[in-house]
C-alpha positions in Angstrom: -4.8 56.7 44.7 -4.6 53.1 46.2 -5.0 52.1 49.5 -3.8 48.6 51.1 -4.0 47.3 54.6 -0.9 45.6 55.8 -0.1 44.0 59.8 2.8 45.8 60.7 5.5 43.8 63.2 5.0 46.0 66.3 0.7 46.5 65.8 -1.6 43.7 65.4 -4.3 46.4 64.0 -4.6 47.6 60.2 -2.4 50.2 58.7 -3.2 52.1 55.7 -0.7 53.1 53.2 -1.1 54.4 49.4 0.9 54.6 46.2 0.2 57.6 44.1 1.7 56.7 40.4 3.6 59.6 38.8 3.4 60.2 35.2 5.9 62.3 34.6 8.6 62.1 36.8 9.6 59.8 39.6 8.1 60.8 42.6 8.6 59.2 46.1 5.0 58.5 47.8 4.1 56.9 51.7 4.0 53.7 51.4 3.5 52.7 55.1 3.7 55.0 58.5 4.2 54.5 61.6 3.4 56.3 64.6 3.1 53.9 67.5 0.2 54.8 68.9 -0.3 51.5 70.6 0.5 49.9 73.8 0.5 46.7 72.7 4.0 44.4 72.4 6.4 45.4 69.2 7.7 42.2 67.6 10.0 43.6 66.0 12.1 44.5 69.1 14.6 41.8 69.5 13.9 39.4 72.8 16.3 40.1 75.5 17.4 43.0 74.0 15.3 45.9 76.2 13.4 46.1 79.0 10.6 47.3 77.7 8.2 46.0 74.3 5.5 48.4 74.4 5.8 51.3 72.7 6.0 54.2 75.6 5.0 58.5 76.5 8.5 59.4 77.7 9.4 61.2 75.1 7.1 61.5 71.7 7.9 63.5 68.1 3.7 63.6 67.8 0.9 62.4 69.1 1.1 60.6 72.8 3.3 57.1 72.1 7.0 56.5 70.7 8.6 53.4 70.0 10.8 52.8 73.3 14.4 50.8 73.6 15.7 50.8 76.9 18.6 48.9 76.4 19.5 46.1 78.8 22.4 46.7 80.4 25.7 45.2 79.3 28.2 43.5 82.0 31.0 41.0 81.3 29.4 40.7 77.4 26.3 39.9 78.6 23.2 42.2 78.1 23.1 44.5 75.3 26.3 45.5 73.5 28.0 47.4 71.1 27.5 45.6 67.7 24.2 44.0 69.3 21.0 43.6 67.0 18.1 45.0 69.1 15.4 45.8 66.4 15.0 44.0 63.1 11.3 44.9 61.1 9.9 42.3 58.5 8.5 44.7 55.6 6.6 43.4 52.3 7.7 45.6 49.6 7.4 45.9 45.7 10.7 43.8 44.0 13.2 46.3 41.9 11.3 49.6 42.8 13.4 51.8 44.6 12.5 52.8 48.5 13.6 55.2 51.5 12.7 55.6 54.4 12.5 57.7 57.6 12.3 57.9 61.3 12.7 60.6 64.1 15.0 59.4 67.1 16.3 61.1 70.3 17.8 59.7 73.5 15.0 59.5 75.6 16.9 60.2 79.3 20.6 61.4 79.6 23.8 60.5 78.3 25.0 58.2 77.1 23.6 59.2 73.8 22.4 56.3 72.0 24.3 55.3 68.5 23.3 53.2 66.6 23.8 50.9 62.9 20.8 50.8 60.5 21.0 48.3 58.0 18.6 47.4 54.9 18.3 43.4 53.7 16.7 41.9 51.2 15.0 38.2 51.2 18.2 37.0 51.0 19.9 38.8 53.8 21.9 40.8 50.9 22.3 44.0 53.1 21.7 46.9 50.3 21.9 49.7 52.5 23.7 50.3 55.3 24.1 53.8 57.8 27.1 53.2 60.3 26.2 55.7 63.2 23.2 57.4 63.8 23.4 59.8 67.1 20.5 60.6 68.9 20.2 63.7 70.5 19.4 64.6 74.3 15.5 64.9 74.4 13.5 66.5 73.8 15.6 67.4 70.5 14.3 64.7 68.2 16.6 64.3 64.8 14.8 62.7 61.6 16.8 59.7 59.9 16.6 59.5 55.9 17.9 56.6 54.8 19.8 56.0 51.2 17.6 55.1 48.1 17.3 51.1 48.1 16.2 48.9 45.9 15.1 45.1 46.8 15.6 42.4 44.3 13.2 40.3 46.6 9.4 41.2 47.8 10.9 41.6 51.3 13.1 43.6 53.3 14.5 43.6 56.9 15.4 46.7 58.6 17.8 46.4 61.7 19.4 48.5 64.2 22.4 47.4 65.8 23.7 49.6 68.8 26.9 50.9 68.6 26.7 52.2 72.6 27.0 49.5 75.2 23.5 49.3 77.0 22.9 50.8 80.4 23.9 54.3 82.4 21.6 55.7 79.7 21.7 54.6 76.2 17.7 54.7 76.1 16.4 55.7 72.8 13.0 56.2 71.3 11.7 56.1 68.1 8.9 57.9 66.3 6.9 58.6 63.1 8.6 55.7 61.4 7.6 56.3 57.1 8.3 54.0 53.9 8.2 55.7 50.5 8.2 54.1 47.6 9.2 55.6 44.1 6.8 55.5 41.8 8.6 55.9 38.2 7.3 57.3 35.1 6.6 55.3 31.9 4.4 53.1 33.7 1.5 53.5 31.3 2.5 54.0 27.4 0.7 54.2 24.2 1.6 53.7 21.0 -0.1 53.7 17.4 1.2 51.4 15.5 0.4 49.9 11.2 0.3 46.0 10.9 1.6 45.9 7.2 -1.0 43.7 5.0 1.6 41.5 3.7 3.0 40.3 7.1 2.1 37.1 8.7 1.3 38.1 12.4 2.4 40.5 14.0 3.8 40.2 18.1 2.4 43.0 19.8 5.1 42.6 22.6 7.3 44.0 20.5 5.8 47.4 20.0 5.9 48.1 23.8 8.8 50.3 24.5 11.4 49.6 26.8 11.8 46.2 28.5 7.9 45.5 29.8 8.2 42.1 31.5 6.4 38.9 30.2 4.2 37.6 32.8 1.5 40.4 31.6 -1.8 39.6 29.9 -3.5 41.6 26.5 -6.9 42.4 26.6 -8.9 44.0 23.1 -10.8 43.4 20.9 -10.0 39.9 19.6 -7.7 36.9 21.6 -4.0 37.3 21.2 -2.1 34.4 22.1 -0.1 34.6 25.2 2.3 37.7 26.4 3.3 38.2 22.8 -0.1 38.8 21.9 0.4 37.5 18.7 -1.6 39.6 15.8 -2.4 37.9 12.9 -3.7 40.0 9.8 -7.1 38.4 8.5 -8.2 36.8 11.4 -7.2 39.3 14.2 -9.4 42.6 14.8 -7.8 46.0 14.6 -8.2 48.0 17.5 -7.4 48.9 20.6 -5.4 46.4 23.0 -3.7 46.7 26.3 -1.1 44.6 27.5 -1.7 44.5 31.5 1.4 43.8 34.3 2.8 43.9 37.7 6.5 44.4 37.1 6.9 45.6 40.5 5.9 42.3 41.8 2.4 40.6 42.9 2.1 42.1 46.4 -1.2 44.3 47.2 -0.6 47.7 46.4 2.3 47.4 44.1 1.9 49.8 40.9 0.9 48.4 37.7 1.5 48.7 34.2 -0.6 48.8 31.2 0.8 49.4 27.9 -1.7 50.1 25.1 -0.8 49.0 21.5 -3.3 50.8 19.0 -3.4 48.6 15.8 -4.2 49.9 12.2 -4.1 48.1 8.9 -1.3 49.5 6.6 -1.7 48.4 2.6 2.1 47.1 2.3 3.6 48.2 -1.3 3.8 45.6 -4.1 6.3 46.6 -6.6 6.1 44.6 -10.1 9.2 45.0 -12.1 7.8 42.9 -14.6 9.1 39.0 -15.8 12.3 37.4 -16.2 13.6 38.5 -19.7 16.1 38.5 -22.2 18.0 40.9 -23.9 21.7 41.2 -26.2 24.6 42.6 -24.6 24.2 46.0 -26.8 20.7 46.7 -25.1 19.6 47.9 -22.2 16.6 48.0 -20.1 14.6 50.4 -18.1 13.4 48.3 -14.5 10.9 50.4 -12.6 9.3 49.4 -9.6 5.8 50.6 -10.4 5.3 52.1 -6.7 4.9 55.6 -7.0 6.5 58.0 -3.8 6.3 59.5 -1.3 7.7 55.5 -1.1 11.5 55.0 -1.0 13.4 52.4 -2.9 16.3 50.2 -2.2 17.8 48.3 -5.5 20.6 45.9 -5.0 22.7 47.7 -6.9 23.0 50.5 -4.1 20.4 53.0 -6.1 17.5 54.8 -4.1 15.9 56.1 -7.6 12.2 54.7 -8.2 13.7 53.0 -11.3 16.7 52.0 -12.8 18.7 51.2 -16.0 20.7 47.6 -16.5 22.8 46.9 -19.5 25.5 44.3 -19.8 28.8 43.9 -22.0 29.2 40.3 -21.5 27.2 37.4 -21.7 25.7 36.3 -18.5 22.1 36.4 -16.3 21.7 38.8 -13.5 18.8 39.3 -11.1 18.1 42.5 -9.9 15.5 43.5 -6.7 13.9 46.3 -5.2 12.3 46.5 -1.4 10.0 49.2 -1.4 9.2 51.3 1.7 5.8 53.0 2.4 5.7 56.1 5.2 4.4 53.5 7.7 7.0 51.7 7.5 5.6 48.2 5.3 7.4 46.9 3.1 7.2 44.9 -0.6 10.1 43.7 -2.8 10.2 42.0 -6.0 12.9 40.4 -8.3 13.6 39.6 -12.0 16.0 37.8 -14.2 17.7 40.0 -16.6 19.4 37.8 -19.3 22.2 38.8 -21.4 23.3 37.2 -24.9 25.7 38.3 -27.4 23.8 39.2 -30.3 26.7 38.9 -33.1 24.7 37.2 -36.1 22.6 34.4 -36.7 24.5 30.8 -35.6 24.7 28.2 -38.1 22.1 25.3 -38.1 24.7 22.5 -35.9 23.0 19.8 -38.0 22.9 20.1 -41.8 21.1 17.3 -41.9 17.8 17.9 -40.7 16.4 18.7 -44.4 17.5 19.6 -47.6 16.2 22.7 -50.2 16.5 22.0 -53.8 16.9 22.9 -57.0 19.8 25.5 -55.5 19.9 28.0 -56.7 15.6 28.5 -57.8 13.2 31.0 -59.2 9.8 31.0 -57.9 9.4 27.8 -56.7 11.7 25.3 -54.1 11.3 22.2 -52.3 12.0 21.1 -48.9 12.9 17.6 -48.4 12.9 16.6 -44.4 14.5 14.1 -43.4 13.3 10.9 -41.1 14.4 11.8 -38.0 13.3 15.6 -37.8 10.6 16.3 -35.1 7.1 15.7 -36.1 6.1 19.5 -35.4 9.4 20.8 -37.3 7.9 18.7 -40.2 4.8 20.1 -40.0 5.9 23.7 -39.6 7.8 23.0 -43.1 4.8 21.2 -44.9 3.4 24.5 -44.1 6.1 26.6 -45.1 6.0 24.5 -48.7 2.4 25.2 -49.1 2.6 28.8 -48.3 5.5 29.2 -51.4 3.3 27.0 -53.7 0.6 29.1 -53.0 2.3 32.4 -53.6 3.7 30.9 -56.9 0.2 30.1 -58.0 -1.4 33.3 -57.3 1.8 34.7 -59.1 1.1 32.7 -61.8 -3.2 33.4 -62.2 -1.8 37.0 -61.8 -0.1 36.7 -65.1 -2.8 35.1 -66.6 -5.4 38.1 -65.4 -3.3 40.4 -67.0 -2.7 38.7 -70.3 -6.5 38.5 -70.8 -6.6 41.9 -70.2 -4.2 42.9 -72.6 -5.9 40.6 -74.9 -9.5 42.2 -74.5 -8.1 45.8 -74.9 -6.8 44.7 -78.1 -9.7 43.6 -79.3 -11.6 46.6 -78.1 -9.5 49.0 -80.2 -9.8 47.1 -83.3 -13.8 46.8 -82.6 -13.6 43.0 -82.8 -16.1 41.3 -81.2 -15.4 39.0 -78.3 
């Protein structure tokens, strides 16, 4: 419960009002009473209006004082009249919540009754509630007023009374156990847990709040987070804990506040890895996985929801494919790769016969390669190579045959026991 002291209009003394915030519901609370129980001069009764300030004991709802207008008498226009303001109350109050308020009222003498116009203004004289005719019954029957829910755009309100009985011959009213409830709405005070993905760059906390919080609040937690967005920056930030504080009811004493708790957890975001850019021929095809296991959920570019997927192509041409991955949390990962396709009909043609030259053509067991001057020095060498590699096959080919004619040879001379 909070308690405030506020000067009211008609008391130069303290008042004591509080604002009970509800949880689950909206709930309308006091916010300020009334009961008169002065004798000292209300300002909020218009000058000239009554002849009497002071609140008075002719007639009382509770305790020994009312709030008494005995209206001046009106001759020629003059005086106090129908459609005449003769009460107008300055009120701080909390911007957009929404108010009512009440009051007991009987006609303090004889007839004629008092009637009377109660309006409700905001700052800006925008009336935003408005009762045409209240009738006061003969006292000592008191009747209460309830007036319309309101709600004030501005941190102040004027409530006025207007008569709508010309003053005098009666036409005395009196006004008691005057009360100002505010409603105090639910939703004030949220909490949320919520998983900064890894792979994010910060994070605004403002965000996560639900509903429409407004942005002159301040975060508090365990590390500084800049400014109302409270800006959460993986890596340098620490998880935790943090409350973003505010007065969306306005900055006068008493109003309720907000706090909004954000609880932030690291979440590991998925990384799929379909693998490198590659090439295949049109009559292939080729199995892309994302290499994120579930209970993830997958979103290809091609429409699919499967973990993986199979590509092939008919005609020549190079496609990339992606896949955003989607952990329970919520984080997210994607990856893309380059799927080339070639027609694969044969071997082309070298464009440029004359690059080298193979002779004798047609050959048994041994060719030569002739380059030509302008082939590329590594070409060259990969030929040199390729000429040493055949000259070397031919001569192991060739001590082959030799091996096994000395073998024949020594066999020979073995059977016919001829020494070596």
């Amino acid at each position: 419960m909070i308690s405030k002291t506020r000067i009211y209009l008609c008391l130069i003394s303290l008042l004591i009002f509080n604002i009970n915030i509800a949880f689950s519901q909206c709930s309308f609370v006091n916010q300020i009473t009334d009961g008169f129980e002065y004798t000292s001069v209300c300002n909020s009764i218009v000058p000239g209006s009554t002849y009497q300030t002071t609140p008075q004991s002719y007639s009382v709802h509770s305790g020994s004082y009312s709030l008494y207008f005995n209206m001046q008498n009106c001759v020629g226009g003059a005086g106090t009249c129908i459609g005449d303001i003769f009460y107008r109350d300055t009120i701080e109050v909390c911007s957009n919540a929404d108010y009512r308020f009440s009051a007991y009222f009987t006609t303090t003498f004889n007839a004629p009754q008092s009637n009377i116009q109660i309006t409700v203004e905001d700052e800006n004289n925008v009336v935003i509630s408005n009762t045409a005719s209240v009738l006061a019954p003969l006292s000592p029957t008191w009747i209460k007023f309830q007036s319309p829910t309101f709600t004030p755009t501005t941190s102040k309100i004027y409530i006025s009374f207007y008569t709508n009985v010309d003053g005098g011959n009666g036409n005395d009213l009196s006004m008691d156990d005057f009360s100002l409830d505010i409603c105090s709405p639910s939703g004030l005070h949220s909490s949320a847990l919520k998983n900064i993905c890894s792979n994010l760059t910060s994070v605004d906390l403002f965000s996560l709040i639900p509903g429409t919080p407004i942005t002159t609040g301040t975060w508090s937690g365990p590390s500084t987070v800049g400014g109302y967005l409270g800006t959460f920056t993986p890596g340098i930030n620490t998880y935790g804990t943090y409350i973003y504080n505010s007065l969306p009811f306005g900055v006068v004493a008493g109003c309720p506040t907000a706090a909004d708790t954000i609880i932030a957890i690291p979440s590991i975001s998925p990384n799929p890895k379909i693998g490198n850019d590659t090439l295949i021929c049109t009559n292939q095809g080729l199995q892309l996985n994302s290499n994120v296991n579930p209970p993830a959920t997958y979103l290809w570019n091609t429409g699919s929801t499967l973990q993986s997927i199979f590509v092939s192509s008919v005609v020549g041409a190079t496609v990339n494919y992606f896949v955003t991955v989607t952990n329970p949390q919520g984080c997210t990962g994607k990856d893309t790769i380059g799927v080339t396709f070639q027609v694969c009909n044969g071997i082309d043609e070298i464009a440029n016969s004359n690059l080298f030259e193979i002779y004798p053509n047609p050959t048994h067991n041994q060719i030569s390669v002739n380059l030509k001057n302008s082939i590329d020095l590594e070409i060259k060498q990969s030929a040199i190579n390729f000429d040493n590699a055949l000259k070397t096959l031919v001569s192991q080919k060739d001590n082959q045959a030799l091996a096994g004619n000395i073998a024949r040879v020594t066999k020979i001379k073995y059977e016919q026991g001829v020494g070596s």
